[in-house]
N, C-alpha and C positions, 0 to 999 in steps of 0.2 A: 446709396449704391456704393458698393463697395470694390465694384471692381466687374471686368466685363470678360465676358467664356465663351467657348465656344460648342455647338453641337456636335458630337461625332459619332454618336449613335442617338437609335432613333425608333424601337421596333413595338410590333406589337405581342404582347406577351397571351392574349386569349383572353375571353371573356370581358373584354373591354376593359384590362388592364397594360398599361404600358411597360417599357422599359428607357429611362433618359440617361444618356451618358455626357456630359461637361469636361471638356478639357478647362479649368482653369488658369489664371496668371499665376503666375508661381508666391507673389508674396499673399496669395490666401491659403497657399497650401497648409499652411501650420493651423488655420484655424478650424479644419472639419476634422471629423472623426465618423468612425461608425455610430449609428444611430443617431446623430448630433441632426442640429438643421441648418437649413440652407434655404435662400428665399431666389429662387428664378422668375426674374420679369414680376418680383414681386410677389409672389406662390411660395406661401411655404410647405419646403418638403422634406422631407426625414430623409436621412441619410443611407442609400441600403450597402452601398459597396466604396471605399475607395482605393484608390490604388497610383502613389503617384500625384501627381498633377488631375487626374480625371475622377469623378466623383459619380455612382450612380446612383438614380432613384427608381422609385415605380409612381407611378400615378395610377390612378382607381380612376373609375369608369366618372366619377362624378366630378373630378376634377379634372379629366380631358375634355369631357361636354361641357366645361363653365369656363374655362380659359382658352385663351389664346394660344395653349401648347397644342391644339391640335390645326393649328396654323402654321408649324413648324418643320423645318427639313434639318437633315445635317448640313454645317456650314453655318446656319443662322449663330447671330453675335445672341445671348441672353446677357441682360443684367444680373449680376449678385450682386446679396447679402450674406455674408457668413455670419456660424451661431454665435448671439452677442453675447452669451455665456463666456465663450471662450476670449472675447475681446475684455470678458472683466478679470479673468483669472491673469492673464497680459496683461494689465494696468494696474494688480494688486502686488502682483510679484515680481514687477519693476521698482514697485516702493520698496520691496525686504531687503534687509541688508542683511546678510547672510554671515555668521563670524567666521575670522581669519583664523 
């Protein structure tokens, strides 16, 4: 885990699709991107919107009836993981020494 979020939306988008919204802690903000991933409560999910500190996804019909996100309200804490892509690209280009 990498760090803990919160709910702050929470809707249904039609046809047994959702829409999640995560305000995250601030020192994961450098690690998402659009289309990038993110793992909630251990769910990994693609990235569809960020903006900020808050990050949205969708979920599909098959992954609201297999998890726990349909246990979910705004307010609830989830766990994350940010994409470990982005945590290699931060530990490669920490090593460069870049010339003077």
């Amino acid at each position: 885990m990498d760090g803990v979020g919160s709910i702050v939306e929470l809707k249904e988008l039609g046809e047994g699709n959702w829409w999640l919204t995560i305000e995250l802690p601030v020192e994961l903000e450098r690690y998402l991107v659009f289309k990038g991933s993110i793992a909630i409560d251990g769910i990994s999910l693609t990235v569809a919107h960020v903006e900020g500190r808050r990050v949205g996804v969708t979920i599909i019909p098959h992954t609201w009836t297999h998890t726990n996100l349909q246990r979910r309200v705004v307010g609830d804490r989830v766990n994350l993981e940010t994409d470990v892509i982005a945590k290699y690209v931060e530990k490669m280009l920490a090593h460069i020494s870049l010339p003077k």
